[in-house]
N, C-alpha and C positions, 0 to 999 in steps of 0.2 A: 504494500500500500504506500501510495506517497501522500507528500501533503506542502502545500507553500505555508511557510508560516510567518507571521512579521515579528520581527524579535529587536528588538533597539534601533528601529530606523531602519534597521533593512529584511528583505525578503530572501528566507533562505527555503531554497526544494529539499524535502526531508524525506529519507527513508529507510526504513530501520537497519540497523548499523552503520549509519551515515556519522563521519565524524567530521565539524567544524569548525571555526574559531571565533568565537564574538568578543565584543568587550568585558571585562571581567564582571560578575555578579556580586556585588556587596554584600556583604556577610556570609557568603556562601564557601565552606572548604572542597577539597578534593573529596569524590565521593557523593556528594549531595547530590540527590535529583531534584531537577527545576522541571516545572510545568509550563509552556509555553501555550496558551490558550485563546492568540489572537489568529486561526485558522482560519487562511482565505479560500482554501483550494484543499478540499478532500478526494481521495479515488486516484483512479485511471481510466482513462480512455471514455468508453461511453456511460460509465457507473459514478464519473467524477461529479461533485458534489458541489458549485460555486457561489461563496458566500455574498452575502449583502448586507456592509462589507463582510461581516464574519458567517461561517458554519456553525452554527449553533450546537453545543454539546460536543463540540473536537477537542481533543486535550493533544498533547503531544511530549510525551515525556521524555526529558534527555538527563543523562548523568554528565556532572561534572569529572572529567579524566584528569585533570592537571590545570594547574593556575601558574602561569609566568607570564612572563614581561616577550616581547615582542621584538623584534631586528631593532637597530639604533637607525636611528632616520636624522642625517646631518642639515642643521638651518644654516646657511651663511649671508650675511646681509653686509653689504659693501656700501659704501660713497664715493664714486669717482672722482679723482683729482686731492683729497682728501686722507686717504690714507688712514679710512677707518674702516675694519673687518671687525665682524664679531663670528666666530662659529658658534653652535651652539645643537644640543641632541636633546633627542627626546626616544623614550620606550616606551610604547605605549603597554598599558596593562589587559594580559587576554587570558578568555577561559578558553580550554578547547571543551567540548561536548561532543558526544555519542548518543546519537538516538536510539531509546530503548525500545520503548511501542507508540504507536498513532490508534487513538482510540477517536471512533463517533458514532454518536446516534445511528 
């Protein structure tokens, strides 16, 4: 079964043992299952299910696998003629997820 679900802003195709990476979950350790329950898009093919916006009674449940920090993403901001550079990084914080089951109505 698959399912589109919205999760932080974005729209991820889910299907079970799918693994992904979103922004990390606050308060949440390795291990925890999260319920993702904004389901736009339940089914396949002619049995698919499409919400308005949502499917009502879709749940989608993922375990959290691991919580770290992300590739370093360099900023560099210059002034031509001036002779000012600043670098500067950033890691952004990511859970990765495993979908366990797609449950609906």
């Amino acid at each position: 079964m698959r399912a589109v679900v919205r999760a932080q802003g974005m729209q991820i195709l889910a299907t079970e043992g799918a693994i992904f990476h979103l922004n990390r979950f606050p308060g949440r350790a390795a291990g925890d299952v999260v319920e993702l329950t904004e389901v736009l898009l339940l089914g396949e093919g002619a049995d698919a299910r499409v919400g308005t916006p949502l499917v009502p009674g879709a749940v989608v449940r993922a375990r959290i696998l691991e919580n770290r920090r992300g590739k370093k993403v360099f900023i560099m901001k210059r002034l031509r003629r001036k002779g000012l550079h600043k670098k500067r990084g950033h890691r952004q914080e990511l859970s990765i997820l495993q979908i366990e089951s797609i449950v609906g109505d």
